[in-house]
VEXDREN-624282 format. One record per atom (N, C-alpha, C): residue in one letter; x, y, z. Coordinates in Angstrom, 1 decimal. Atoms other than C-alpha are relative to their C-alpha. Example, Ala and Ser with C-alpha at 12.3 -4.5 7.8 and 13.67 -1.06 7.14 Angstrom:
{resn=A, xx=0.9, yy=-1.2, zz=0.0}
{resn=A, xx=12.3, yy=-4.5, zz=7.8}
{resn=A, xx=0.9, yy=1.2, zz=0.0}
{resn=S, xx=-0.9, yy=-1.1, zz=0.0}
{resn=S, xx=13.7, yy=-1.1, zz=7.1}
{resn=S, xx=-0.8, yy=1.1, zz=0.8}
end
This chain:
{resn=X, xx=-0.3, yy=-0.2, zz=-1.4}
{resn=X, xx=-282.8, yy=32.5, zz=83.7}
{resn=X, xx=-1.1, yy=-0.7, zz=0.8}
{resn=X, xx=0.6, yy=1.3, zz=-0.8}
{resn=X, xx=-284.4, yy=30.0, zz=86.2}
{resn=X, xx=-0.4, yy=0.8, zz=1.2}
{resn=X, xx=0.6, yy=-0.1, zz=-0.9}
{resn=X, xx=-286.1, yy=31.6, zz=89.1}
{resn=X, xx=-0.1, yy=-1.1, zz=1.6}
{resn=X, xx=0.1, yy=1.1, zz=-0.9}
{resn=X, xx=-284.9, yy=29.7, zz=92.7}
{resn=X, xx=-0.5, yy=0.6, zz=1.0}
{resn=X, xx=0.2, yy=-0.6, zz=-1.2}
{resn=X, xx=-286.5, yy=30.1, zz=96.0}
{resn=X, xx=0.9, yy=-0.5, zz=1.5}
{resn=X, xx=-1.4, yy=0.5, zz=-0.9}
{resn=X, xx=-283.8, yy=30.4, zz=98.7}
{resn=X, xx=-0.4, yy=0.3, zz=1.2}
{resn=X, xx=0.7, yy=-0.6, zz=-1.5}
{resn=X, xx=-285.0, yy=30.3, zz=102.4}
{resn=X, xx=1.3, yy=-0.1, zz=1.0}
{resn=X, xx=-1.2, yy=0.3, zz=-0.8}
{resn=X, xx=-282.5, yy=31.5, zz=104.7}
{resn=X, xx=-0.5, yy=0.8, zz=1.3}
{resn=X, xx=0.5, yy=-0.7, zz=-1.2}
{resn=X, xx=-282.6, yy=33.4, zz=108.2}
{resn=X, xx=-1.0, yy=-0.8, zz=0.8}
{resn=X, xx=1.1, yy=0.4, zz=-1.4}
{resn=X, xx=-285.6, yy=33.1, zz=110.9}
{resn=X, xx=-0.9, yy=-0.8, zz=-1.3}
{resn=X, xx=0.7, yy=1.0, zz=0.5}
{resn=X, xx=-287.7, yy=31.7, zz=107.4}
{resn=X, xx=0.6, yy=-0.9, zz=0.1}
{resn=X, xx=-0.3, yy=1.5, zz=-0.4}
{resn=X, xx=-285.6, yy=28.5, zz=108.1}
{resn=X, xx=-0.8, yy=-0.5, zz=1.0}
{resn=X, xx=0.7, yy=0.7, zz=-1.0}
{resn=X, xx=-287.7, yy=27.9, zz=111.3}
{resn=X, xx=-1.4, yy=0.4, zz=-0.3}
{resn=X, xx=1.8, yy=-0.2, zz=0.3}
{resn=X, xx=-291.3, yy=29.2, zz=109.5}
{resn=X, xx=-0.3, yy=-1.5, zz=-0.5}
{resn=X, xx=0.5, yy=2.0, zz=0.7}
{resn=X, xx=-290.7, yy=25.7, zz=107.3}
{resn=X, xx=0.0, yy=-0.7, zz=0.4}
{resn=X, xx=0.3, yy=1.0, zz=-0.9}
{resn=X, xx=-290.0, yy=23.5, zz=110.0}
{resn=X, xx=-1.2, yy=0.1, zz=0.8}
{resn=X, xx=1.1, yy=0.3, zz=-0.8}
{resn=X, xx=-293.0, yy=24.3, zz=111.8}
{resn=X, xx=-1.5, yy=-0.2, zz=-1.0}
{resn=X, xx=0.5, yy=0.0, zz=1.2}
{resn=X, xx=-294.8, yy=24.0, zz=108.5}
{resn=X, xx=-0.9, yy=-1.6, zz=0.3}
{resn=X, xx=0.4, yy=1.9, zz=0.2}
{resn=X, xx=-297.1, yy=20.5, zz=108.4}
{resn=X, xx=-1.2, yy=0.4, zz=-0.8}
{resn=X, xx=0.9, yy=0.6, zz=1.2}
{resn=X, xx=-299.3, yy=19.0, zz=105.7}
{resn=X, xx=-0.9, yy=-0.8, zz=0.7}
{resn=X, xx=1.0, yy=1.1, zz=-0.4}
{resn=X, xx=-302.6, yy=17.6, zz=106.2}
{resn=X, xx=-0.5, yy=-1.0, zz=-0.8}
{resn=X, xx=0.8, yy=1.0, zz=0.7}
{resn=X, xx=-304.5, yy=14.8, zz=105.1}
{resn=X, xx=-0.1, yy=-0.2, zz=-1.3}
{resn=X, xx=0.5, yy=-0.4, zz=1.7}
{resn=X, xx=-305.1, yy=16.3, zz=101.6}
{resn=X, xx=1.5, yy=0.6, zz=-0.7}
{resn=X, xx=-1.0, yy=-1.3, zz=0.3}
{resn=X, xx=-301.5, yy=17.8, zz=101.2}
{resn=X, xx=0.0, yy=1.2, zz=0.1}
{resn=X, xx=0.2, yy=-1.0, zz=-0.1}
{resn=X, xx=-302.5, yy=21.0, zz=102.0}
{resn=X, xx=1.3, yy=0.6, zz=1.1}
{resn=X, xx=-0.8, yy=-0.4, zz=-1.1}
{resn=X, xx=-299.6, yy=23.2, zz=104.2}
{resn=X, xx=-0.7, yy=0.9, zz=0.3}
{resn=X, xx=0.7, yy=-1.0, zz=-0.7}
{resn=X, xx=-300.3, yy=24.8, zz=106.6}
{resn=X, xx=0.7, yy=0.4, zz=1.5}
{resn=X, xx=-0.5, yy=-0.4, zz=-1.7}
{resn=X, xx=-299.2, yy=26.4, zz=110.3}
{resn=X, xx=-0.8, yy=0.8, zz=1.1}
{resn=X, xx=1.3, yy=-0.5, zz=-1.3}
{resn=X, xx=-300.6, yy=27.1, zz=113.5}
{resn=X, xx=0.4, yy=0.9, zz=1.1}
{resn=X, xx=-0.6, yy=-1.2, zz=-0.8}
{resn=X, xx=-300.7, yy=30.3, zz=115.3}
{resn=X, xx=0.6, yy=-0.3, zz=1.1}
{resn=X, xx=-1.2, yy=-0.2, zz=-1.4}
{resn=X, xx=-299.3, yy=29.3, zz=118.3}
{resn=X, xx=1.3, yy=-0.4, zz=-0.2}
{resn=X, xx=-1.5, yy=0.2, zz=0.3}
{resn=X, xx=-296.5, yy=28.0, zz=116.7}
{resn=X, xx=1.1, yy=1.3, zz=-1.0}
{resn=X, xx=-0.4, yy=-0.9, zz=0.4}
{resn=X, xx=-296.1, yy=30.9, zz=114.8}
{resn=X, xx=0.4, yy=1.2, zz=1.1}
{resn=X, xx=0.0, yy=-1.8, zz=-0.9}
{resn=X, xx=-296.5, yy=33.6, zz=117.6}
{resn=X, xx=1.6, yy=-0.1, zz=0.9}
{resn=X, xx=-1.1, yy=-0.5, zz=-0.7}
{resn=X, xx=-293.6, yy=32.4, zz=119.4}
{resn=X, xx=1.3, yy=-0.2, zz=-1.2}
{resn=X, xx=-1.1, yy=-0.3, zz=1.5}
{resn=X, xx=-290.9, yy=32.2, zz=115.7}
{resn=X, xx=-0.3, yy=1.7, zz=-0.1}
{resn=X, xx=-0.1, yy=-1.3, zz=0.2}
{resn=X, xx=-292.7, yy=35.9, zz=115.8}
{resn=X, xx=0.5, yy=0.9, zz=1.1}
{resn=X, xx=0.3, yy=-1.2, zz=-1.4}
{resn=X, xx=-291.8, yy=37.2, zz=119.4}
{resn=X, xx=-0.7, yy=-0.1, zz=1.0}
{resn=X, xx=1.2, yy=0.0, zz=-1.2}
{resn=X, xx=-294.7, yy=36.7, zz=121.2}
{resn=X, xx=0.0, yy=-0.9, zz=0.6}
{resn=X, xx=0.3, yy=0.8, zz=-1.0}
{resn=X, xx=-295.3, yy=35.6, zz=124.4}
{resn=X, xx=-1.0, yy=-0.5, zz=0.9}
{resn=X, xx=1.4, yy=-0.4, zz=-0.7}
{resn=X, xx=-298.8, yy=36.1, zz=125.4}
{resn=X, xx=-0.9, yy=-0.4, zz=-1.4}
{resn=X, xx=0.9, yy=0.2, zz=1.1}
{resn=X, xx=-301.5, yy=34.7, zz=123.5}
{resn=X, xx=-0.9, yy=1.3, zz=-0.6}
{resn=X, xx=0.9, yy=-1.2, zz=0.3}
{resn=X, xx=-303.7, yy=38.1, zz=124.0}
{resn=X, xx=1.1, yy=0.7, zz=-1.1}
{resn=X, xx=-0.5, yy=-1.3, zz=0.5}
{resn=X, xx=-301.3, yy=40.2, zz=122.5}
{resn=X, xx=0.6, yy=-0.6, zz=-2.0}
{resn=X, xx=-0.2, yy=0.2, zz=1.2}
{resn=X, xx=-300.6, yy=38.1, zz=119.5}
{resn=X, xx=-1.9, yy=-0.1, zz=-1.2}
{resn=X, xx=1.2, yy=0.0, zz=0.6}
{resn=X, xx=-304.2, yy=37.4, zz=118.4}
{resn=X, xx=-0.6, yy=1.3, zz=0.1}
{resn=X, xx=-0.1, yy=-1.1, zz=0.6}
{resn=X, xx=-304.4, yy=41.1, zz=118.6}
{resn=X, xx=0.2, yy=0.4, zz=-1.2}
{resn=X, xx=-0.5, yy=-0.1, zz=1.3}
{resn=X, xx=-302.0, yy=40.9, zz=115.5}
{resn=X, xx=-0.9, yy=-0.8, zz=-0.5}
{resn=X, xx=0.8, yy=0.7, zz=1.0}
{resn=X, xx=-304.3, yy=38.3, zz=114.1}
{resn=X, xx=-1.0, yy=0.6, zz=-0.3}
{resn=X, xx=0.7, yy=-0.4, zz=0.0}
{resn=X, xx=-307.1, yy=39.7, zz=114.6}
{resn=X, xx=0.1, yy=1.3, zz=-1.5}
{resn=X, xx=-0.5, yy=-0.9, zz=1.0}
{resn=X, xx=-305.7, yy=43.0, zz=112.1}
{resn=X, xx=0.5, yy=-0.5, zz=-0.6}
{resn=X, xx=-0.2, yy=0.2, zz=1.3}
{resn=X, xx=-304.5, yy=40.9, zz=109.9}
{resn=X, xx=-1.2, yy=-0.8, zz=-0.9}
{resn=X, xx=0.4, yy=0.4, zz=0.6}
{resn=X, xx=-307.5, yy=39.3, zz=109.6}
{resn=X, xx=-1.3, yy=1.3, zz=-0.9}
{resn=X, xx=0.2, yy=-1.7, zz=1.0}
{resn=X, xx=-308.8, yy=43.1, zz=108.3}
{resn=X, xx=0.7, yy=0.0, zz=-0.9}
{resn=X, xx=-0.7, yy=-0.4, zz=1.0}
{resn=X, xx=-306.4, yy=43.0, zz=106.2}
{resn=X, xx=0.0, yy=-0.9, zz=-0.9}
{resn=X, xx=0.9, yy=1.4, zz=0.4}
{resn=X, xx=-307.7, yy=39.7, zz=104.6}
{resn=X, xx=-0.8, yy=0.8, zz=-0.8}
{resn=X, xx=1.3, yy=-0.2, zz=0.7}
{resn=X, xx=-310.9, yy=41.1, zz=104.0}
{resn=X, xx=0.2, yy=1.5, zz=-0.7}
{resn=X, xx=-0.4, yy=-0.9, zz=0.7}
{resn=X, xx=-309.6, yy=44.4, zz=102.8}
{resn=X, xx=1.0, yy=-0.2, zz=-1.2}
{resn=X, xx=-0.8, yy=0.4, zz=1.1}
{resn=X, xx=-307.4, yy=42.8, zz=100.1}
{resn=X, xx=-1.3, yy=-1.1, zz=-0.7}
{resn=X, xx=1.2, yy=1.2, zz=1.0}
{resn=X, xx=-311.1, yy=40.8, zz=98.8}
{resn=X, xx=0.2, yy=-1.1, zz=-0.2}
{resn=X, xx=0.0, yy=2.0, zz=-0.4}
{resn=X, xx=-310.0, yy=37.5, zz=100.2}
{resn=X, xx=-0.9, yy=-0.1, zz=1.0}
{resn=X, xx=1.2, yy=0.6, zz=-0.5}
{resn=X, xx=-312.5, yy=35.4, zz=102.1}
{resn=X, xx=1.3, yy=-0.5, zz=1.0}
{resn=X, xx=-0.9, yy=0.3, zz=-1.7}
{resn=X, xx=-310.9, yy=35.3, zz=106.2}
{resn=X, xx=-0.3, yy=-1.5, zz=-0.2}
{resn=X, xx=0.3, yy=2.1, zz=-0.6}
{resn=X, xx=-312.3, yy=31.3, zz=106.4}
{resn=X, xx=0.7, yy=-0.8, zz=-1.0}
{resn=X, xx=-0.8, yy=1.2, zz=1.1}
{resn=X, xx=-310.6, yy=30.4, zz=103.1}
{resn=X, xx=2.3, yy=0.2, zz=0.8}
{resn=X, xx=-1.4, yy=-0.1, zz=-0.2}
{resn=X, xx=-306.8, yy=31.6, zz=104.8}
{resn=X, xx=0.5, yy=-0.2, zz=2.0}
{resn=X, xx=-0.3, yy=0.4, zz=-1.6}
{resn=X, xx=-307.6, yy=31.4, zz=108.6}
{resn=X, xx=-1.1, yy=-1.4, zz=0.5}
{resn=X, xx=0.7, yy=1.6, zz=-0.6}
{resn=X, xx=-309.2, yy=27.9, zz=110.2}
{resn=X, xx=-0.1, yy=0.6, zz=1.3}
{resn=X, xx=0.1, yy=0.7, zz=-1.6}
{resn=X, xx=-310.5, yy=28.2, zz=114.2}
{resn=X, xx=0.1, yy=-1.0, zz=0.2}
{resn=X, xx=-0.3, yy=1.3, zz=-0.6}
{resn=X, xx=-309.2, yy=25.5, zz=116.0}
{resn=X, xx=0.2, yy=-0.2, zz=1.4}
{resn=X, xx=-0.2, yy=-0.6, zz=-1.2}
{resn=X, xx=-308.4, yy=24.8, zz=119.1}
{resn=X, xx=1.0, yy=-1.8, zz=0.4}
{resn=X, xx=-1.0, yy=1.2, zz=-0.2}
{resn=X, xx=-306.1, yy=22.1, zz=120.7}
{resn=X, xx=0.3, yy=-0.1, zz=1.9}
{resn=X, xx=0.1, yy=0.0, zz=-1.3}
{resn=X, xx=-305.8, yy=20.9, zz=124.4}
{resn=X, xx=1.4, yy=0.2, zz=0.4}
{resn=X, xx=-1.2, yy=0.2, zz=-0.2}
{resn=X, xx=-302.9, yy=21.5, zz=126.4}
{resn=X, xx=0.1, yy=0.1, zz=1.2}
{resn=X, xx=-0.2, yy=0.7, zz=-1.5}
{resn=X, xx=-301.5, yy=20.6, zz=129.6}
{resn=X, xx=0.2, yy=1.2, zz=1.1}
{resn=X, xx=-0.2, yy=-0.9, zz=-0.8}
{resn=X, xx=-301.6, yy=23.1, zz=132.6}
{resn=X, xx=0.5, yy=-0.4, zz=1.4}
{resn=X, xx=-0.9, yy=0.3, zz=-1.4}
{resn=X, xx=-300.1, yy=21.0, zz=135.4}
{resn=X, xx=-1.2, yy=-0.6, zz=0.9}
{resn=X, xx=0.6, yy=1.0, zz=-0.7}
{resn=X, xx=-301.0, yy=18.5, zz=137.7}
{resn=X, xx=-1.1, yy=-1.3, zz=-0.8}
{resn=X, xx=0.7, yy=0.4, zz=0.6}
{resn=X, xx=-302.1, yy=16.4, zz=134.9}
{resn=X, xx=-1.3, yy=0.5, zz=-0.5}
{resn=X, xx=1.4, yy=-0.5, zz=0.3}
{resn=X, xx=-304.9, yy=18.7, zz=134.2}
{resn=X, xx=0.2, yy=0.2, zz=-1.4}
{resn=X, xx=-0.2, yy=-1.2, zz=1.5}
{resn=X, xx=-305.4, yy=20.1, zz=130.4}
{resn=X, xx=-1.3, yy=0.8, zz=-0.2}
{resn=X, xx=0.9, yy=-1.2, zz=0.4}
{resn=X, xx=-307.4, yy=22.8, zz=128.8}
{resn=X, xx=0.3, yy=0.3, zz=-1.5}
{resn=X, xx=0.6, yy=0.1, zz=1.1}
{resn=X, xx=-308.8, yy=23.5, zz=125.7}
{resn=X, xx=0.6, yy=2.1, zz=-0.2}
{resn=X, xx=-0.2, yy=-1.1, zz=0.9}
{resn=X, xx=-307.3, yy=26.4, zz=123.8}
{resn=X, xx=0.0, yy=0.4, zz=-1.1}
{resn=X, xx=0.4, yy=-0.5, zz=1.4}
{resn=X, xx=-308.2, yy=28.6, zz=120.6}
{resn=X, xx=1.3, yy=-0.3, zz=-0.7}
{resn=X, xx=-1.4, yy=0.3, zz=1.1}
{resn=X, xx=-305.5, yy=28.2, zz=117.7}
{resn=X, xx=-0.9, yy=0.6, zz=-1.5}
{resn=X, xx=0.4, yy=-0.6, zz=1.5}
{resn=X, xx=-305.5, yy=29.3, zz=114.2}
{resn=X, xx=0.9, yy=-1.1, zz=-1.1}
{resn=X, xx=-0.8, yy=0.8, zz=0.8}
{resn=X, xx=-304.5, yy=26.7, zz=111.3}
{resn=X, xx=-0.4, yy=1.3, zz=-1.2}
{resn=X, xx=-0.6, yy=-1.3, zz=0.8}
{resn=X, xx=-303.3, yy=29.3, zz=108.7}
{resn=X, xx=1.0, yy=-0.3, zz=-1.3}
{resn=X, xx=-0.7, yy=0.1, zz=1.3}
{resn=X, xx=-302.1, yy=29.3, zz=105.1}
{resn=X, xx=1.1, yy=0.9, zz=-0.1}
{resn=X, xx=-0.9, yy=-0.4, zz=-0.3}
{resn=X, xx=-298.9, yy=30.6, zz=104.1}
{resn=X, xx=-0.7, yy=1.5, zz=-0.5}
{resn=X, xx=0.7, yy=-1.1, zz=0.3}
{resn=X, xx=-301.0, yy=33.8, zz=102.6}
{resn=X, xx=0.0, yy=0.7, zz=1.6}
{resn=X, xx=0.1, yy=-0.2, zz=-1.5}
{resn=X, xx=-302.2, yy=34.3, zz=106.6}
{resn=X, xx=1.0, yy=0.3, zz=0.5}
{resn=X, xx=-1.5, yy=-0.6, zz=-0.3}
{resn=X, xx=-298.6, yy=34.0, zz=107.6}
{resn=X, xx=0.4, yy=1.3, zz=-0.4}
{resn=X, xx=-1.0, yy=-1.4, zz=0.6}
{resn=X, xx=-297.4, yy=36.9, zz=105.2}
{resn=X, xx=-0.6, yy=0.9, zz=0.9}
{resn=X, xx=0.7, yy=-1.5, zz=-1.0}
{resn=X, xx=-300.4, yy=39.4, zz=106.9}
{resn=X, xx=0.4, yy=-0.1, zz=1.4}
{resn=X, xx=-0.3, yy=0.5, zz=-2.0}
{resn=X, xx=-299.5, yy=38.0, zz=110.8}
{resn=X, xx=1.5, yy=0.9, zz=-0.2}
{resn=X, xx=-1.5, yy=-0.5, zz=0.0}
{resn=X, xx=-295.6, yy=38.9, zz=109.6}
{resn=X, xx=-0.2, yy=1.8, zz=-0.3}
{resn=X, xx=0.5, yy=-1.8, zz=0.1}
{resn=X, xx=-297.0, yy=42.5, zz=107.9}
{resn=X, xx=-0.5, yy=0.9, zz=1.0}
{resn=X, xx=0.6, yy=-0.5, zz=-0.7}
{resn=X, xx=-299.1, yy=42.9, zz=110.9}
{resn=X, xx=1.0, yy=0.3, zz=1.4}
{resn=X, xx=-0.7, yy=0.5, zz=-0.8}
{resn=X, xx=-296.5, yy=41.9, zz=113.4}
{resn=X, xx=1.0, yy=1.3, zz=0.5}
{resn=X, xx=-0.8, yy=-1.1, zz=-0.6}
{resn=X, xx=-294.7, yy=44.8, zz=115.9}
{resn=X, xx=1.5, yy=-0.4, zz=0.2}
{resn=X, xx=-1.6, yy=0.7, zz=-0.4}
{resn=X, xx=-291.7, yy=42.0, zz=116.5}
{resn=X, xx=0.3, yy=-1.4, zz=-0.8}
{resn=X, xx=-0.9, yy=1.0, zz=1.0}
{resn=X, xx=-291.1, yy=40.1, zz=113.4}
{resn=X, xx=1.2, yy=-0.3, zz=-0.5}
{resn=X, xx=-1.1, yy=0.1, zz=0.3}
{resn=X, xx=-287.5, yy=40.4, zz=113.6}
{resn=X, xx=0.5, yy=-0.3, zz=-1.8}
{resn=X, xx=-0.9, yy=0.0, zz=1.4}
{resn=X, xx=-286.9, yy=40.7, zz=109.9}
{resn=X, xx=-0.6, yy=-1.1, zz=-0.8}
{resn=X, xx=0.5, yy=0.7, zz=0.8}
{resn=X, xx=-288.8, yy=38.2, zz=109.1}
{resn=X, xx=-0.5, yy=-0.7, zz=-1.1}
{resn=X, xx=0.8, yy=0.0, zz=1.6}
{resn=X, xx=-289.2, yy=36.7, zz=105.6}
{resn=X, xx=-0.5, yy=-1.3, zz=-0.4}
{resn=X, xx=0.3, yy=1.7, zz=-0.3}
{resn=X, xx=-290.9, yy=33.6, zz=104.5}
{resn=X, xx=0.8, yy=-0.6, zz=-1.8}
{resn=X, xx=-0.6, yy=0.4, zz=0.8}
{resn=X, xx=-288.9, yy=33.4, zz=101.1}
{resn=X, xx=0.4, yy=1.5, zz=-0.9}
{resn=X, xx=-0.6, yy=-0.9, zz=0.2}
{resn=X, xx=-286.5, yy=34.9, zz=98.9}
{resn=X, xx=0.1, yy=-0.2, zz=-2.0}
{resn=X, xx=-0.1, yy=0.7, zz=1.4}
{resn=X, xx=-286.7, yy=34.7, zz=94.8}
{resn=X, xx=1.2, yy=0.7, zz=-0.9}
{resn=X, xx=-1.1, yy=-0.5, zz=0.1}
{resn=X, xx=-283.2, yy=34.9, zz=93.2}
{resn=X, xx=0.1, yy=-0.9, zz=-1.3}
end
């Protein structure tokens, strides 16, 4: 018996926002995550990050090997931009954000069948 992994539901939209870097590595970025989770407000999601990143280090993983600070500019109108925090995040990071999360709608990031 062959083990497949079947992504159906809201994980259909965790893989599209999914990107690979330089090295192959995947990986996804909290802001693109927070709104696939619900959230609309940066403060209130990096709340959930923040407890998941307890929950990291209470499972005896190392926070800097699953969460990256980053930050990325973005536009606020009238041509202006601004420099905002972000998180590039392994799919590990994802699972605690979704565990941590008050409005994950069900959310699963795979299903093994």
């Amino acid at each position: 018996m062959t083990n497949k992994i079947i992504i159906n539901g809201p994980s259909e939209g965790f893989e599209t926002i999914k990107k690979v870097d330089e090295n192959g590595v995947e990986f996804w970025t909290a802001r693109e995550l927070m709104g696939l989770l619900g959230y609309f407000q940066w403060r209130n999601f990096e709340e959930v990050v923040n407890k998941s990143k307890k929950a990291c280090l209470n499972s005896a993983q190392s926070i800097k090997n699953h969460f990256v600070d980053t930050s990325k500019m973005v536009h606020i109108g009238s041509e202006t931009m601004r420099k905002v925090n972000d998180y590039k995040l392994d799919r590990y990071a994802c699972y605690l954000i979704a565990q941590n999360s008050t409005t994950s709608r069900g959310f699963t990031f795979w299903s093994i069948q």
